[in-house]
C-alpha positions in Angstrom: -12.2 -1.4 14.8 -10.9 1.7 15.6 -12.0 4.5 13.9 -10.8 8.6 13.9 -13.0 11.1 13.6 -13.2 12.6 10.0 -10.8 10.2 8.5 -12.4 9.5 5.4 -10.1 5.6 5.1 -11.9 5.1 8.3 -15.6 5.1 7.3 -14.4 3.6 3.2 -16.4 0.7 3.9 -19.9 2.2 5.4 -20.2 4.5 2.7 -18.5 1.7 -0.3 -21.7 0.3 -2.4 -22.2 -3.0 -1.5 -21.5 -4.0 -5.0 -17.4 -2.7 -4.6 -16.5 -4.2 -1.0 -14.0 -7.0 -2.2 -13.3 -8.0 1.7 -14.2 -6.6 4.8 -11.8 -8.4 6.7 -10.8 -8.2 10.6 -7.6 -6.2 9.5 -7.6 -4.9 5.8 -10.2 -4.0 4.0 -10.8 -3.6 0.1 -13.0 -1.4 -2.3 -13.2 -1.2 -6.1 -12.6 2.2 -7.0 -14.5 5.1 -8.8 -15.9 2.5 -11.5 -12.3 1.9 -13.3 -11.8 -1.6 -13.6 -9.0 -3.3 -11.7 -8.4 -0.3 -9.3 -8.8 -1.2 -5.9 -7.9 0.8 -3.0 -6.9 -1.8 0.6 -6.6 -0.4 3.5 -6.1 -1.1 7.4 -9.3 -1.8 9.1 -8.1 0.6 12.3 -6.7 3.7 11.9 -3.4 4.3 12.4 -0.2 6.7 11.5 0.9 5.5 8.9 2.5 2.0 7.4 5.1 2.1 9.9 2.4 2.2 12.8 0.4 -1.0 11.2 -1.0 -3.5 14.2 1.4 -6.5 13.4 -1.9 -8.7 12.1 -1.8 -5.8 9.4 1.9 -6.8 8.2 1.1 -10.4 8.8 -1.4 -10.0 6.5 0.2 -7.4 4.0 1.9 -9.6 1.4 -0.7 -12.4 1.5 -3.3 -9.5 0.7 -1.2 -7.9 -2.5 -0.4 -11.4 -3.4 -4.0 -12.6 -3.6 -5.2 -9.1 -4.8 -2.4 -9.1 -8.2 -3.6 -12.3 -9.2 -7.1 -11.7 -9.0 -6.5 -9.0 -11.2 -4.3 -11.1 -13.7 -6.8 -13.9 -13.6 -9.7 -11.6 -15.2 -7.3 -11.8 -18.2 -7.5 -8.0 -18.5 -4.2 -6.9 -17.0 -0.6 -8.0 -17.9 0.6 -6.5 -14.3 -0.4 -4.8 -11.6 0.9 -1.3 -9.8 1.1 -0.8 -6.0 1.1 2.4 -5.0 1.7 3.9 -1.2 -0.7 6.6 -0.6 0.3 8.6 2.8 1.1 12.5 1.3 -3.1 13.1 1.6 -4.4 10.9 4.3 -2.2 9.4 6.8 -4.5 5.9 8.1 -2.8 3.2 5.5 -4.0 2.5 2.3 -2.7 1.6 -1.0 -3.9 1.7 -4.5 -3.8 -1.1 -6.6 -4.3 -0.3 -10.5 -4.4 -3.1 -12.7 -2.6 -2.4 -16.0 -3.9 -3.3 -19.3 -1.2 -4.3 -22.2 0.3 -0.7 -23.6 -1.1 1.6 -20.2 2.0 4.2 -19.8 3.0 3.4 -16.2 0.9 5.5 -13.6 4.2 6.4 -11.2 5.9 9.4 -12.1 9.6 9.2 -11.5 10.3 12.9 -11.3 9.7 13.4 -7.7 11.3 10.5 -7.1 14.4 11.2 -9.2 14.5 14.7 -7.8 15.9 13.2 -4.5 19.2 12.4 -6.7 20.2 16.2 -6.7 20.7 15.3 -3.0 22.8 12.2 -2.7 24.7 12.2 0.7 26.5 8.6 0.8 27.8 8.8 4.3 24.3 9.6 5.6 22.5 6.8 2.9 24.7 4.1 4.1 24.7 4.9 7.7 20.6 4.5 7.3 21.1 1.2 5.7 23.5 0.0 8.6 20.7 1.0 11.1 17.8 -0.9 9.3 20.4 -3.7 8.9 21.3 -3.9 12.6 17.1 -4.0 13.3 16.7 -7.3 11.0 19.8 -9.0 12.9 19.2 -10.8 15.8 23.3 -10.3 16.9 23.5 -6.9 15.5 26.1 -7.6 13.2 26.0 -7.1 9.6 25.2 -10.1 7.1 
């Protein structure tokens, strides 16, 4: 594994009671957070800059991971969903929360950042975005 100097993502699992590491796999690993059930934090087992930087074993892995990780969670029988949430403002290595959420938890995203951006629409701009990531999932480089 490759590990950076400081990164606190990096050394999650040395310092993780034994007790919280749910895997310590070759490419992801998993801890259960700060004693609050179903709140897990998964993250890449290298470090890295960021989810668009992840070793491609990472995003082989990626769906298969939240997929098995949710319904865990659901199975316990204590949470009616679970919330994935990006974290990459704080710490740039990849990781992600996931927060389990009981029936009647108010949801833990905030919109209001996220809403903020609509003061700046710019449609030229959005859709010539959406043509470039289009183009990169086409094999011909035409449009679907």
């Amino acid at each position: 594994m490759t590990a950076h100097p400081g990164c606190k993502i990096c050394t999650m699992l040395d310092v993780a009671a034994p007790g919280d590491v749910v895997l310590a796999g070759d490419v992801w690993g998993v801890v259960a957070m700060q004693d609050v059930p179903g709140m897990l934090m998964a993250f890449t087992r290298d470090h890295d800059g960021g989810v668009g930087t992840i070793q491609d074993a990472a995003a082989a892995e990626l769906g298969p991971l939240f997929k098995s990780l949710s319904a865990g969670l659901l199975a316990t029988g204590d949470f009616e969903k679970v919330s994935v949430i990006y974290l990459g403002d704080n710490a740039i290595h990849t990781h992600f929360m996931l927060l389990g959420r009981k029936p009647g938890d108010a949801p833990v995203f905030d919109n209001a950042p996220l809403l903020a951006r609509f003061a700046n629409k710019d449609r030229d701009r959005a859709r010539a975005i959406a043509d470039q990531l289009r183009d990169a999932f086409s094999p011909s480089g035409t449009h679907p």
